[in-house]
N, CA, C and O of each residue as an XYZ file, in Angstrom:
332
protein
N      -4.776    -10.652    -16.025
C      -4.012     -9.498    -15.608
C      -4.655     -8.908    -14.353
O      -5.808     -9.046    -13.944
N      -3.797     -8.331    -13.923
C      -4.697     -7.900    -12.252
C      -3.894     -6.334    -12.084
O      -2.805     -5.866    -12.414
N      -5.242     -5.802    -11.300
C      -4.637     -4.173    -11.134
C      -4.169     -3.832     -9.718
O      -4.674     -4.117     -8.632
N      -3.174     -3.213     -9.996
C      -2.363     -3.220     -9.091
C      -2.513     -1.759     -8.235
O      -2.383     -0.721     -8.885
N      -2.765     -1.686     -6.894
C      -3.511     -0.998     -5.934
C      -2.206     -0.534     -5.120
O      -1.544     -1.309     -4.429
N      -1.885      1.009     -5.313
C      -0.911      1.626     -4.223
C      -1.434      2.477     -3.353
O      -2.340      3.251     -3.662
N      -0.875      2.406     -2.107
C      -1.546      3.262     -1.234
C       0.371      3.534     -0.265
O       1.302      2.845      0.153
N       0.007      4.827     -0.360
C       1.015      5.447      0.624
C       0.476      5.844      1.774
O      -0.475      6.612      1.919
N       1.326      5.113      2.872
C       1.236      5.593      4.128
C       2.093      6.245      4.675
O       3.301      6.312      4.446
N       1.127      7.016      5.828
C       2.357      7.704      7.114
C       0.978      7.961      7.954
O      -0.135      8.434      7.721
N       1.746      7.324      9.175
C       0.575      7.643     10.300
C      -0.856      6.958      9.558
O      -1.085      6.148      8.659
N      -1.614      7.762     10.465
C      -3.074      7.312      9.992
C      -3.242      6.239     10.258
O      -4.020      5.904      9.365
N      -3.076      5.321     10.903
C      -3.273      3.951     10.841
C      -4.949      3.920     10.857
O      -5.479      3.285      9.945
N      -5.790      4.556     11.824
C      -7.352      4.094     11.417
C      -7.461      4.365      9.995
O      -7.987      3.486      9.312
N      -7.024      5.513      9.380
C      -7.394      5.917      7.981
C      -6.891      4.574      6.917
O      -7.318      4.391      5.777
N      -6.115      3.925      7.472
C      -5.312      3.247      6.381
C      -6.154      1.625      6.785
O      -6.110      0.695      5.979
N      -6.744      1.531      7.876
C      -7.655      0.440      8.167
C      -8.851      0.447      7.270
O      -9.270     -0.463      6.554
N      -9.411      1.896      7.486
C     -10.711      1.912      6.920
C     -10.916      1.766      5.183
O     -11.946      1.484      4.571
N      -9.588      2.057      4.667
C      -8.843      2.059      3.100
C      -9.057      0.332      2.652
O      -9.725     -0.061      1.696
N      -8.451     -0.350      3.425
C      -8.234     -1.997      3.389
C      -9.335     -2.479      3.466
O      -9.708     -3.405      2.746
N     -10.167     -1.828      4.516
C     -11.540     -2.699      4.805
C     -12.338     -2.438      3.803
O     -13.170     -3.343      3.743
N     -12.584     -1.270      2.584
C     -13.125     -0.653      1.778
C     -13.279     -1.718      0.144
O     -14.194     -2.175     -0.541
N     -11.250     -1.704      0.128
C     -10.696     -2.181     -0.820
C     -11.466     -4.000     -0.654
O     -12.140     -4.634     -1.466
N     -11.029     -4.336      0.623
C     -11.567     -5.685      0.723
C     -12.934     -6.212      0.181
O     -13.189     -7.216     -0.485
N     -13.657     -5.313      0.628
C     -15.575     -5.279      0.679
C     -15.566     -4.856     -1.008
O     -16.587     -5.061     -1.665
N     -14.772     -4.464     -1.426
C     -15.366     -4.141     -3.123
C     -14.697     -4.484     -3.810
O     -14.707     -4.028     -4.953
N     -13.779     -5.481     -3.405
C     -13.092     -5.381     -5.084
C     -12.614     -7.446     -4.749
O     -12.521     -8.052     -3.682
N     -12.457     -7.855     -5.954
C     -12.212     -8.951     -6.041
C     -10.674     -9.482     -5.919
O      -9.826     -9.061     -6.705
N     -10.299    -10.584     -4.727
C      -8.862    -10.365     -4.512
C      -8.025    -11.022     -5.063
O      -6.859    -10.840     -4.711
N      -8.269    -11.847     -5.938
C      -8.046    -12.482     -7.125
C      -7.721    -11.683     -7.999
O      -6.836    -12.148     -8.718
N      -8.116    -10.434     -8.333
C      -7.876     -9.565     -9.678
C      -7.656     -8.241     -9.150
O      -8.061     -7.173     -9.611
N      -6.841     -8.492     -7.945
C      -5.767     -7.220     -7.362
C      -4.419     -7.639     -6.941
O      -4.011     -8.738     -6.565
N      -3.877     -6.612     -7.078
C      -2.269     -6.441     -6.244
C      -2.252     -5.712     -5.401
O      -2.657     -4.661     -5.898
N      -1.924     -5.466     -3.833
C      -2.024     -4.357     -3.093
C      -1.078     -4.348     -2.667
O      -0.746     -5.201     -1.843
N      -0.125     -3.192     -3.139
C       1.308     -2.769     -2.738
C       1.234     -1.738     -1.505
O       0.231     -1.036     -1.632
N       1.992     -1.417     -0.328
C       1.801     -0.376      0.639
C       2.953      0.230      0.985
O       3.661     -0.447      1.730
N       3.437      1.474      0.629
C       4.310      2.139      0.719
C       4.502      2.988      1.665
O       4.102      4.098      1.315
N       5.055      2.971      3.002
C       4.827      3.380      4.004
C       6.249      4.213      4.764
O       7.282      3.829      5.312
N       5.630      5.539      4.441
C       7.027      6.713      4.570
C       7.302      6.876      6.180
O       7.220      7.946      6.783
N       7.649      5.595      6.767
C       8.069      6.273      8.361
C       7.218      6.486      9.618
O       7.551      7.054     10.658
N       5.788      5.781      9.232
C       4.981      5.800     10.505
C       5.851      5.574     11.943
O       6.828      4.845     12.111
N       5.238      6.350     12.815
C       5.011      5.996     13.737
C       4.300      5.492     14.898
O       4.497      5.468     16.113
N       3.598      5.185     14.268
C       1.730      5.175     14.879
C       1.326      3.885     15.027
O       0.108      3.805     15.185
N       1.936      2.788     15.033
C       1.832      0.945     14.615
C       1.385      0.944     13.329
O       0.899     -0.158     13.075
N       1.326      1.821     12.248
C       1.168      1.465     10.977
C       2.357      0.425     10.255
O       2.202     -0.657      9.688
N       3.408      1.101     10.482
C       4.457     -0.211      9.847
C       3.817     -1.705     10.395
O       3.312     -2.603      9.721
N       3.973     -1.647     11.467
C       3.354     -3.093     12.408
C       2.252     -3.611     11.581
O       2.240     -4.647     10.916
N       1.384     -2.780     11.718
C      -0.237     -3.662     11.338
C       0.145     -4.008      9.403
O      -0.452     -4.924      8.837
N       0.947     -3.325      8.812
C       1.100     -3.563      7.172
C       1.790     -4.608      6.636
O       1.649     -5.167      5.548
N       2.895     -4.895      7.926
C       3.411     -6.258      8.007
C       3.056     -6.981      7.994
O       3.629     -7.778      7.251
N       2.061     -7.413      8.578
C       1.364     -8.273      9.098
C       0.650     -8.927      7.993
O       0.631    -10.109      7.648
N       0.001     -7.770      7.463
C      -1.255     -8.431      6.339
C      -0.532     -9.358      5.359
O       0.581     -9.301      4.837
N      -1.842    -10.493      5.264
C      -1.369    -11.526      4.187
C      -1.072    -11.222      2.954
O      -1.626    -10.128      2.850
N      -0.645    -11.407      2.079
C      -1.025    -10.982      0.397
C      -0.460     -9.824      0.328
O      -1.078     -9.434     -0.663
N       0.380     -8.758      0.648
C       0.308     -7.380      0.302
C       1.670     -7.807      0.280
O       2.167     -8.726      0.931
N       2.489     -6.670     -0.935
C       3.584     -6.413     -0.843
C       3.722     -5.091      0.280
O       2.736     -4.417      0.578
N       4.778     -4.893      0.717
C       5.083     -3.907      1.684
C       6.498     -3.369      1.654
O       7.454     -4.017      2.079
N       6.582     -2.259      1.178
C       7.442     -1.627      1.222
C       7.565     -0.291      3.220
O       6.621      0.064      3.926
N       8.480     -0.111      3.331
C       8.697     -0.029      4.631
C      10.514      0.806      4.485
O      11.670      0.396      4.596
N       9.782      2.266      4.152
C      10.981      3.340      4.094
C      11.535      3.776      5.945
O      10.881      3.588      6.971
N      12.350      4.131      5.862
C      12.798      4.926      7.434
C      12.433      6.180      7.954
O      12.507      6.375      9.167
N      11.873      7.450      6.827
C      11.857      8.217      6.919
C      10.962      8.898      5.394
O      11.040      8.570      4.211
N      10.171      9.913      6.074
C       9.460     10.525      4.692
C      10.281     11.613      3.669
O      11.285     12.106      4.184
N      10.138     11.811      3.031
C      11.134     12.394      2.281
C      10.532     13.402      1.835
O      11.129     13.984      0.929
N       9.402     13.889      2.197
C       9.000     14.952      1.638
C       8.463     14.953      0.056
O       7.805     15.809     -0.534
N       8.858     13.992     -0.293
C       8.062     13.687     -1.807
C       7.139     12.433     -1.464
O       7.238     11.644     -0.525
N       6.109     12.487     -2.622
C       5.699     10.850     -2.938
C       7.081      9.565     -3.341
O       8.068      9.503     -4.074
N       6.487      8.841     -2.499
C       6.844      7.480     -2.684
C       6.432      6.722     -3.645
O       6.905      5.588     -3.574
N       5.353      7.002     -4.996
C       4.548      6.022     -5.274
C       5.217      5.157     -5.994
O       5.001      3.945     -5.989
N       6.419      5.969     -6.927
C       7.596      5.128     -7.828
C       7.790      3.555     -7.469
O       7.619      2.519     -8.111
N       8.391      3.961     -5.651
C       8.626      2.491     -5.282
C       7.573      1.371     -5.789
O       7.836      0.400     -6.498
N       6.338      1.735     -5.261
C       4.993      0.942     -5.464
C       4.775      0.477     -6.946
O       4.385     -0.670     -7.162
N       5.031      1.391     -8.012
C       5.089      1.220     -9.590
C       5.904      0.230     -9.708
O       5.629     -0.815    -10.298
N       7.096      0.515     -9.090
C       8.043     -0.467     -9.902
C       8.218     -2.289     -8.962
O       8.749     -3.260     -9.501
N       7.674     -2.296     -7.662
C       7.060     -3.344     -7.479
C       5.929     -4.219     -8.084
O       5.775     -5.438     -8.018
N       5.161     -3.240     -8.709
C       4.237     -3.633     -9.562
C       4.740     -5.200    -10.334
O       5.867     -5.313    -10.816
N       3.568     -6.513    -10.360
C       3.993     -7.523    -10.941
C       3.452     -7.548    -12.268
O       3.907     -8.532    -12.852
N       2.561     -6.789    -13.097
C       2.363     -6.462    -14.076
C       2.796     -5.108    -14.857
O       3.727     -4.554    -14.273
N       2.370     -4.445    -16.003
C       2.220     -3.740    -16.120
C       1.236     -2.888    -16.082
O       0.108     -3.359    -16.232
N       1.369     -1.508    -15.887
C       0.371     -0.631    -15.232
C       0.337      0.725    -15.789
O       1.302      1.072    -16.471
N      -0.502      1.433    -15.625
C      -1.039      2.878    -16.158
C      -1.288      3.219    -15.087
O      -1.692      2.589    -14.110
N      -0.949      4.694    -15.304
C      -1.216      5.586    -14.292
C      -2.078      6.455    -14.810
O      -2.428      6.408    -15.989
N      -2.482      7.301    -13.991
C      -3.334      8.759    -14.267
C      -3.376      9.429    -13.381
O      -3.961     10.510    -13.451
């Protein structure tokens, strides 16, 4: 079973580099999922999230003023807990 890793974006793209490079360096990638939910950057964040190998990517038009994380849950390829 593997745990499944959401991260919402907007903007930030260094912040969301330094997140990946973090996730990469500690955790085993074999026994992750990394979903990226990304509310409408404008900043080359959509660009650079595309890109990455292995990640699901979700890629909204616009932020909505709420969390996104639902999307990311229900991409999920296992099942999952939240807290």
């Amino acid at each position: 079973m593997k745990t499944s890793i959401i991260i919402l974006t907007y903007n930030e793209l260094e912040l969301t580099k330094k997140c990946l490079a973090s996730i990469e360096r500690y955790t085993d990638k074999d026994k992750i999922e990394l979903i990226i939910v990304d509310n409408g950057s404008s900043d080359g964040t959509r660009e650079y999230i595309s890109n990455l190998p292995d990640v699901k990517v979700i890629l909204n038009e616009k932020t909505s003023g709420s969390p996104r994380g639902n999307q990311g849950i229900e991409a999920a390829g296992e099942k999952i807990c939240c807290f």
